[in-house]
C-alpha positions, -999 to +999 in steps of 0.1 A: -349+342-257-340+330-224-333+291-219-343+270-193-326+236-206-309+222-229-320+192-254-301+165-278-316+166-313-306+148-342-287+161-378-310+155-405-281+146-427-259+123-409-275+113-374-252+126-354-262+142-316-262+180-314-272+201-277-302+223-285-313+252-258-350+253-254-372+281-238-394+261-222-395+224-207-427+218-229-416+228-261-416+201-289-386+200-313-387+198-347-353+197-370-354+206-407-326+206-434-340+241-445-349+275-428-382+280-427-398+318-434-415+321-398-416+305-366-388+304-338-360+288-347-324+280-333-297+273-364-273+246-352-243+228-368-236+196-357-199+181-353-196+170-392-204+208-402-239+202-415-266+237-407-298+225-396-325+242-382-341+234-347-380+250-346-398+254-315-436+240-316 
């Protein structure tokens, strides 16, 4: 996957502001506290250790 920018998203469990890479500039975001089993995904952890997952819509 080859980014192009890079996005601020928010941890589902305590708020705080994590950088997200994005393919593409019109991709819509959508965080969840739980991998999903398809779709493309970038697993993050935010500054207070909490795993999230970002999925690309």
């Amino acid at each position: 996957m080859q980014t192009s920018e890079v996005r601020q998203v928010m941890c589902p469990k305590c708020g705080k502001i994590s950088n997200v890479p994005v393919p593409e500039a019109e991709v819509d975001l959508k965080t969840s506290p739980y991998r999903r089993a398809f779709g493309d995904y970038t697993k993050i952890e935010c500054l207070d250790g909490h795993i999230f997952w970002v999925y690309y819509c």
